[in-house]
MIPANU-772579 format. One record per residue (C-alpha): residue in three letters; x, y, z. Coordinates in steps of 0.02 Angstrom, whole numbers, plus 50000, padded with zeros to 5 digits. Example, Ala and Ser with C-alpha at 12.3 -4.5 7.8 and 13.67 -1.06 7.14 Angstrom:
2
REC rest  east north    up
REC  Ala 50615 49775 50390
REC  Ser 50684 49947 50357
% end
This chain:
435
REC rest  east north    up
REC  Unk 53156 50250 48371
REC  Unk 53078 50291 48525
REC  Unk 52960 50190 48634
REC  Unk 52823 50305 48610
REC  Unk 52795 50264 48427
REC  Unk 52830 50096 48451
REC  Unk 52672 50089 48572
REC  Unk 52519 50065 48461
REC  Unk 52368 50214 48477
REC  Unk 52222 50174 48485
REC  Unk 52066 50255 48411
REC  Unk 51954 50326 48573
REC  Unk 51792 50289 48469
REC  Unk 51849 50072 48466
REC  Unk 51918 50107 48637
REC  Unk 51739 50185 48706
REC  Unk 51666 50021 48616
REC  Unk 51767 49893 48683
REC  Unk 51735 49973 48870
REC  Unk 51543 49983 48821
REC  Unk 51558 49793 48769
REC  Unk 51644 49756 48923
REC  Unk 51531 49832 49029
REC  Unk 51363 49770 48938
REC  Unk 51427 49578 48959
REC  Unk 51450 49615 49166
REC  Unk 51280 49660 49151
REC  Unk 51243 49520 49080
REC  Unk 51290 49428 49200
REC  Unk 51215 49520 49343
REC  Unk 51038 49502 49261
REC  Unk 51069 49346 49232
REC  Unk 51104 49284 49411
REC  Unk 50961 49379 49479
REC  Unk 50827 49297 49359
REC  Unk 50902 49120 49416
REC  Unk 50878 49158 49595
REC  Unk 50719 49266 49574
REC  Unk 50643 49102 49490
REC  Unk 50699 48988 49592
REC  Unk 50605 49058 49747
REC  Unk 50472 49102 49619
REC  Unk 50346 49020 49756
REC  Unk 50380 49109 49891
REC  Unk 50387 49278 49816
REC  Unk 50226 49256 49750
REC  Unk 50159 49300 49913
REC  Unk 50234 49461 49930
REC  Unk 50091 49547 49938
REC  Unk 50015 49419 50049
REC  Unk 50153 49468 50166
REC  Unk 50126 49654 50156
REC  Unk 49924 49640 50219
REC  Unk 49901 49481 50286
REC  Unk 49739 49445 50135
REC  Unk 49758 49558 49994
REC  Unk 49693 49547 49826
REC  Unk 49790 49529 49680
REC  Unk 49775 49645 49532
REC  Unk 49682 49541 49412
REC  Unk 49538 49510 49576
REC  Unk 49548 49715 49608
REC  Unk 49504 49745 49416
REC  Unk 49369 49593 49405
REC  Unk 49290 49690 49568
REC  Unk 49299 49844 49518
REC  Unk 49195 49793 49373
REC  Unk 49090 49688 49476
REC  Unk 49030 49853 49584
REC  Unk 49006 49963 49428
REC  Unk 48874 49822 49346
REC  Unk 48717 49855 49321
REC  Unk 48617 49692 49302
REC  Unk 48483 49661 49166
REC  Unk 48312 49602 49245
REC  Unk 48336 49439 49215
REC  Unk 48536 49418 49253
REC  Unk 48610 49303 49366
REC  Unk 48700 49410 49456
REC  Unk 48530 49522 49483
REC  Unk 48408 49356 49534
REC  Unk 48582 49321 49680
REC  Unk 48649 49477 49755
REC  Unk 48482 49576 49763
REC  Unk 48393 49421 49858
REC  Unk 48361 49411 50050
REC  Unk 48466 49264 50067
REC  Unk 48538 49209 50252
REC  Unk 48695 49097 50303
REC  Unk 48635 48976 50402
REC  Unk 48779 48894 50497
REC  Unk 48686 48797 50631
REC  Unk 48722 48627 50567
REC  Unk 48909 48680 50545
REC  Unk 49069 48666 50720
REC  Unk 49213 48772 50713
REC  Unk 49363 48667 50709
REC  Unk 49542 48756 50727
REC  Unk 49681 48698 50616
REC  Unk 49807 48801 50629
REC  Unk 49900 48961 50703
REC  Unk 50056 49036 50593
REC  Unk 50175 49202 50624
REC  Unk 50193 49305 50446
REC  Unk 50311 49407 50440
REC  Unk 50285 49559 50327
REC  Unk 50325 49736 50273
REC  Unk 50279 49866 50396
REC  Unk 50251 50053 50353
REC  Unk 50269 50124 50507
REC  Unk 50415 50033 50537
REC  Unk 50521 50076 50405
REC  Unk 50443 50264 50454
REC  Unk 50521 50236 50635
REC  Unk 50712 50294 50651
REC  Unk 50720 50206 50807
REC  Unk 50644 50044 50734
REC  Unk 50775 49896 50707
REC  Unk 50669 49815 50589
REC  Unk 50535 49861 50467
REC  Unk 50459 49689 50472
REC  Unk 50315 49676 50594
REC  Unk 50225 49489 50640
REC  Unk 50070 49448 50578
REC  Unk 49964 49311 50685
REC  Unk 49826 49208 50581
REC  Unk 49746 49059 50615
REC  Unk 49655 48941 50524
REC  Unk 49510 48865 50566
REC  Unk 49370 48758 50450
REC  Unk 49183 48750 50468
REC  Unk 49118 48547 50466
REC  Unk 48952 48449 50474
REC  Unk 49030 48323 50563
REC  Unk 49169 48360 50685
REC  Unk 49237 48170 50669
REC  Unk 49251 48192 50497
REC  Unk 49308 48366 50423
REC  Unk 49433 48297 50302
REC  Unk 49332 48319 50162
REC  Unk 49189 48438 50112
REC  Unk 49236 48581 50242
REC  Unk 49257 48786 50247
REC  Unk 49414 48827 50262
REC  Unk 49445 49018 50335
REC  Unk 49563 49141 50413
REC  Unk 49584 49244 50536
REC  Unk 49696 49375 50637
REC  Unk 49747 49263 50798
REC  Unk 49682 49395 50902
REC  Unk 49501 49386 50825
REC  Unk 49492 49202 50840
REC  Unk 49538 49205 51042
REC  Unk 49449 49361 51078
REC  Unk 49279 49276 51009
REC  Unk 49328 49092 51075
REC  Unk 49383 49137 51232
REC  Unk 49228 49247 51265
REC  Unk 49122 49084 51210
REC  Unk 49221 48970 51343
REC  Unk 49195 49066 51465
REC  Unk 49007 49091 51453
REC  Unk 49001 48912 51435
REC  Unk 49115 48894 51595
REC  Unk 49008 48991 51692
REC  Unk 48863 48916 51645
REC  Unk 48925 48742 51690
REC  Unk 48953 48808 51863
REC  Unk 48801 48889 51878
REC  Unk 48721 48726 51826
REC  Unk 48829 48626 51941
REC  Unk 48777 48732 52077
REC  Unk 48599 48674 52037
REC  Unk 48623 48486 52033
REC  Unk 48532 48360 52140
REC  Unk 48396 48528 52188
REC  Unk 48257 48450 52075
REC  Unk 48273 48264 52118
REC  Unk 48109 48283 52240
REC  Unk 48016 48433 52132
REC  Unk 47841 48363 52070
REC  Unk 47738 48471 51941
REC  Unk 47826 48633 51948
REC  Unk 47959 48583 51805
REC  Unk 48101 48583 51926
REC  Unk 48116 48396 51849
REC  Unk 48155 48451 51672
REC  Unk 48253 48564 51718
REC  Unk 48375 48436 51821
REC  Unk 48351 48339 51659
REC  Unk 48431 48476 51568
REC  Unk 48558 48518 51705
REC  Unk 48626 48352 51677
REC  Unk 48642 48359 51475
REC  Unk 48742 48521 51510
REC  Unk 48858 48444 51666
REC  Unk 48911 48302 51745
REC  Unk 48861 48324 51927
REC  Unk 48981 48192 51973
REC  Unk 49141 48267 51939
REC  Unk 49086 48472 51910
REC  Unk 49123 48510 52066
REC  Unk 49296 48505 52079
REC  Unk 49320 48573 51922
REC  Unk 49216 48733 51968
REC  Unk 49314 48747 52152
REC  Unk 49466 48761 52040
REC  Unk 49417 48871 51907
REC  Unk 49375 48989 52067
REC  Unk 49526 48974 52160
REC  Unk 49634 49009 52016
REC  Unk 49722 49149 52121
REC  Unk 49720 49083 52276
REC  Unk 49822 48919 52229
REC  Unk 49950 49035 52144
REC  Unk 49898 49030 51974
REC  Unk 49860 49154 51847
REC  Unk 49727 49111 51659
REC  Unk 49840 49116 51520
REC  Unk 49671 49198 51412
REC  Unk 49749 49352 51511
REC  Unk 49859 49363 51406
REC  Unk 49778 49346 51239
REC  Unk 49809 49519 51210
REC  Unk 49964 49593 51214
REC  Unk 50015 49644 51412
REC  Unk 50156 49715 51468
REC  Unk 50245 49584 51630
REC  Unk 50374 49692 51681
REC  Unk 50400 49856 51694
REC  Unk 50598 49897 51734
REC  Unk 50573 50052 51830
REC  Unk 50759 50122 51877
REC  Unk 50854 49965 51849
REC  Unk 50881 50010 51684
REC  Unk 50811 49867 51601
REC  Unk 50686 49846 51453
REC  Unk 50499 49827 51461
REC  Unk 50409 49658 51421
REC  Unk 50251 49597 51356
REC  Unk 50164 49447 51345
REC  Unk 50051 49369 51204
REC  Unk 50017 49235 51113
REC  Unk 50109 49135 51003
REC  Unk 50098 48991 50887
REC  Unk 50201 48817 50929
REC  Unk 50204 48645 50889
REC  Unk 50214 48674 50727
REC  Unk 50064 48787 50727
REC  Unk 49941 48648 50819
REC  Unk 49979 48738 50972
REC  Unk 49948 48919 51050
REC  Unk 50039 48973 51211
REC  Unk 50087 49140 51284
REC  Unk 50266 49204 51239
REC  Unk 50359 49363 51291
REC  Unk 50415 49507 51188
REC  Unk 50487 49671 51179
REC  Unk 50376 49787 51103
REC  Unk 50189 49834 51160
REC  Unk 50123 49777 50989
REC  Unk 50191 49593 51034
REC  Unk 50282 49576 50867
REC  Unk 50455 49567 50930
REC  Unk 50483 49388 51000
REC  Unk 50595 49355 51165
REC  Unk 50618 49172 51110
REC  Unk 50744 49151 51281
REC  Unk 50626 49224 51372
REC  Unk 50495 49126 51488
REC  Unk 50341 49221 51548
REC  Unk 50322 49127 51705
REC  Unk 50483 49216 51755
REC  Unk 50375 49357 51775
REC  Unk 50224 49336 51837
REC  Unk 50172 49378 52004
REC  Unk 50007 49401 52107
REC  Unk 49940 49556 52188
REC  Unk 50050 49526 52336
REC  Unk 50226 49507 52232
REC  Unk 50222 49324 52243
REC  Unk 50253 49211 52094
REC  Unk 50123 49146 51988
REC  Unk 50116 49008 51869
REC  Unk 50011 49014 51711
REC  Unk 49846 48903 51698
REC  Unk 49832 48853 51524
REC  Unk 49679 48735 51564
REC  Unk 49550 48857 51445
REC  Unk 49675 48908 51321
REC  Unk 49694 48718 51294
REC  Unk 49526 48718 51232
REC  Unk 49557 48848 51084
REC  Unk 49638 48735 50994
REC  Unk 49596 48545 51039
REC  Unk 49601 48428 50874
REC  Unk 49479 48328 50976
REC  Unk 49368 48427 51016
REC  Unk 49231 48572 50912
REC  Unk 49116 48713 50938
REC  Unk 48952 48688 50896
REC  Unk 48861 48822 50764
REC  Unk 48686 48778 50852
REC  Unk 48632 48879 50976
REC  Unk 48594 48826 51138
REC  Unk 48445 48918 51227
REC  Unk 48354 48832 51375
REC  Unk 48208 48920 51374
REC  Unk 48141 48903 51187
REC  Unk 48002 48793 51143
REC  Unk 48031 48628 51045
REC  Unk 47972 48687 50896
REC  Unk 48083 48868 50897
REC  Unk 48185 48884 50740
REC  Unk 48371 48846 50761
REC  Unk 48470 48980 50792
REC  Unk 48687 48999 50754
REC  Unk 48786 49077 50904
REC  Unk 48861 49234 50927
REC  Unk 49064 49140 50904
REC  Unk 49019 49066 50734
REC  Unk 48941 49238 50648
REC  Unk 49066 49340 50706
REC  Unk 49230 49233 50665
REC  Unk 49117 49194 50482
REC  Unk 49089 49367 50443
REC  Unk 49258 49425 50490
REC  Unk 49369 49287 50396
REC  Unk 49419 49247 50208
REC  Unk 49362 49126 50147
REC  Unk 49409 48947 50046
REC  Unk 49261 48853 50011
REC  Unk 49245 48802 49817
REC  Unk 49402 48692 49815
REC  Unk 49352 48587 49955
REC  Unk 49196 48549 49872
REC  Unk 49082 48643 50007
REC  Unk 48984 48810 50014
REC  Unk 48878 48907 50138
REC  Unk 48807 48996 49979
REC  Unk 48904 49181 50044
REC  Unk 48917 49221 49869
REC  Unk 48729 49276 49826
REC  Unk 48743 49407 49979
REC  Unk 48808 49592 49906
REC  Unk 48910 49627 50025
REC  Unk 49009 49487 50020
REC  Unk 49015 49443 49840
REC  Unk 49174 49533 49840
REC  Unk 49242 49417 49966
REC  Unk 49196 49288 49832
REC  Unk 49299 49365 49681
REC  Unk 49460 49359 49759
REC  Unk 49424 49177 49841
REC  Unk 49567 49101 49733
REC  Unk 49670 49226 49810
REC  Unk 49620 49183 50011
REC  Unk 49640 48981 49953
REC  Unk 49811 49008 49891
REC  Unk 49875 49138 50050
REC  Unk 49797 48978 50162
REC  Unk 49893 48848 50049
REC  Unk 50055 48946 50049
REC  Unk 50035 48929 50265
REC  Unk 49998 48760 50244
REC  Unk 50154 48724 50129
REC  Unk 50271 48775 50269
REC  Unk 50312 48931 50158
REC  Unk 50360 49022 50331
REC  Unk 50420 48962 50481
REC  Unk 50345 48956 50662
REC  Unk 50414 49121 50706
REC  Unk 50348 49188 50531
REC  Unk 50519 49229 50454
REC  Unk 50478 49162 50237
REC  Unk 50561 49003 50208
REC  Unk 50650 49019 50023
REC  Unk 50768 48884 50052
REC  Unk 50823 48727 50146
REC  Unk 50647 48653 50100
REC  Unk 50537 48562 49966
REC  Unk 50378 48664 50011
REC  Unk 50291 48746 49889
REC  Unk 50131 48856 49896
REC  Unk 50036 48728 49794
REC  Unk 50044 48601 49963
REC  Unk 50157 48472 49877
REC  Unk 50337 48454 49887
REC  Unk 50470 48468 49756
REC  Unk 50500 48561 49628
REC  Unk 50386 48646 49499
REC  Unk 50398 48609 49304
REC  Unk 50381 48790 49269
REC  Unk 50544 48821 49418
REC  Unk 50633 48669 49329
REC  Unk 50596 48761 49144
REC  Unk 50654 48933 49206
REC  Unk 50800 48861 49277
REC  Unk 50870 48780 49140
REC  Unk 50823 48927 49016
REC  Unk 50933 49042 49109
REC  Unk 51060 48919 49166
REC  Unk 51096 48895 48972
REC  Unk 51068 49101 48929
REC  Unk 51210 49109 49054
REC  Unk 51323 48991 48981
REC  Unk 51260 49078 48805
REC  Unk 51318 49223 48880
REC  Unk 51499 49168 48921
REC  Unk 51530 49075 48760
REC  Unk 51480 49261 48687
REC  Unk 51601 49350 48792
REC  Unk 51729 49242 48769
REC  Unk 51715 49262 48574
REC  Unk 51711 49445 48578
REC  Unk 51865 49441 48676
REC  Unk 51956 49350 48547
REC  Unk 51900 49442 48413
REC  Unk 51932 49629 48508
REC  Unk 52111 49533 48560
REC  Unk 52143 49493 48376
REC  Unk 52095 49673 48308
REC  Unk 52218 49747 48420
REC  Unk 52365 49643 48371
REC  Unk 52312 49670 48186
REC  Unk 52325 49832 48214
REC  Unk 52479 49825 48306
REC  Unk 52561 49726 48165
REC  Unk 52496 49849 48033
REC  Unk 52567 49998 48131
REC  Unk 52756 49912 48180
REC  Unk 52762 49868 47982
REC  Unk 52722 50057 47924
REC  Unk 52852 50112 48028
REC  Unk 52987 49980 47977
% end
């Protein structure tokens, strides 16, 4: 008898089966796996979108909306008696407090466009920053809004140094009205010495002045992104300088990167190593003002200040606190607190997707990416919801497809046995015929 009857045939149709089984359970499998790690950082990825624009709406806000801007009120509708009303934000018994600066890193079109790009994630900068009635006490009943990090130190910075100069201008002034009689020179010492302290302005004023002379150069140079060296023929790479968050995101400073859009960190870089004044010398950075962007101590005052009105003028907000407002999302209704920017029309949309600002803040808050913005999915508790640990809805997922997966194997395994079994029946059935 030869060996080639002895070998069993098989039929191609159970043969095409058992490969179609085969391959079904490895897919299985893969699913399987993915779903378990997919849920797991279920958090995280909930802020993809987040990630892509910075503040984006999610679908459910786009459709609510879209339906919002295609209503027609009824005369005597809510929504007619509050969006169609003259109504004003009136911030002036409100101080802008920062509380914190964060790196995102997200998604970049133009990136993943760029052959020459290494990276299709570009940085994001935000900060956060709250609106309070009582700078001592914004722990409770507060604004809380964001911002792009350039925003915030382009308007703050501009505010500080107003206020700068006008300290020096009024230090200038002190001790000319001590004599004056009946011209108003003495109120206006009076108010000279509300605004400075004649004692010790002085200094101050001689070094805000001599920055450059004494070698030093105002980090608020830098708050835009500035290219530090330029390589020329020593075939070396350009470098910019920007800022950055640190400390955890209580602090801004001024880093160095590789790219003119400052979203390519030099992390071993320091930019002091390449700073010089006109004449070539080195410089060192004065981060005196910077300091004051974001001091925990310390607020900026809504109300504001003008000299020359009467007592009885109307209050009036400054130019920092409407623009930063106007420009930010905002997260007011959790925090118990509200400025009332719903009933204006062209922010009401701004108030549909709130939810969706207060959880892109909380997911910053949570530690859900790191200082230099890379997402955290692992190697911490953090969740977007601010509390640690994890979720009942992770812990349910989890074990749903940990036991699907075991499900799974016990399946496979028993289809194995039975597809092993049918081919030794067969086998048996096909060695007796021939006997």
């Amino acid at each position: 008898i030869s060996s080639e009857l002895l070998t069993p045939s098989k039929d191609p149709k159970r043969v095409q089966q058992e490969d179609f089984n085969t391959g079904n359970m490895i897919g299985y499998f893969k699913i399987a796996a993915v779903c378990a790690l997919a849920f797991a950082s279920v958090d995280a990825m909930s802020f993809e979108a987040a990630m892509k624009s910075g503040i984006t709406s999610t679908r459910k806000d786009k459709q609510v909306a879209n339906l919002v801007s295609k209503a027609r009120p009824t005369k005597n509708s809510r929504l007619h008696r509050g969006l169609n009303q003259e109504a004003e934000i009136d911030l002036t018994g409100y101080s802008v407090k920062f509380d914190q600066c964060q790196f995102v890193k997200a998604y970049n079109d133009e990136l993943a466009d760029n052959e020459e790009s290494e990276t299709v994630l570009a940085t994001q900068r935000f900060v956060i920053f709250r609106l309070c009635s009582s700078c001592s006490s914004c722990e409770y009943q507060y604004g809380e809004y964001i911002v792009p990090l350039d925003d915030y130190l382009e308007s703050v910075v501009e505010y500080l140094k107003e206020e700068q100069e006008e300290m020096c201008n009024a230090c200038e002034e002190c001790g000319q009205g001590d004599d004056a009689e009946g011209d108003g020179d003495g109120d206006n010492e009076r108010r000279r010495r509300q605004l400075v302290d004649c004692d010790s302005c002085y200094e101050e004023c001689q070094k805000i002045q001599n920055m450059e002379e004494n070698g030093y150069v105002d980090a608020t140079d830098f708050i835009q992104c500035n290219r530090v060296y330029d390589p020329d023929d020593d075939a070396g790479e350009e470098l910019y300088a920007g800022p950055i968050c640190s400390g955890s995101g209580t602090k801004i400073k001024i880093g160095v990167f590789m790219d003119e859009e400052c979203s390519v960190l030099a992390s071993n870089k320091d930019v002091e190593e390449y700073l010089v004044d006109e004449d070539g010398n080195a410089a060192k950075l004065s981060h005196a003002l910077l300091k004051t962007t974001y001091s925990s101590d310390s607020c900026i005052p809504c109300l504001k200040e003008n000299q020359d009105a009467d007592d009885g003028a109307e209050p009036e907000e400054n130019e920092l606190c409407k623009e930063l407002f106007e420009n930010a999302g905002k997260c007011e209704s959790p925090h118990g607190f509200s400025t009332g920017y719903e009933q204006l029309e062209d922010m009401y949309n701004q108030y549909v997707q709130e939810e969706t600002v207060c959880n892109f803040i909380s997911s910053l808050h949570a530690g859900t990416y790191a200082e230099d913005g890379e997402i955290v999915v692992s190697g911490a508790n953090a969740r977007a919801g601010g509390s640690s640990g994890t979720t009942g809805g992770q812990k349910f997922a989890l074990a749903f497809f940990i036991l699907g997966t075991v499900g799974l194997a016990v399946y496979a395994a028993m289809l194995h046995s039975q597809l092993t079994k049918g081919s030794k029946a067969g086998l048996s059935r096909q060695g007796g015929a021939m006997a």
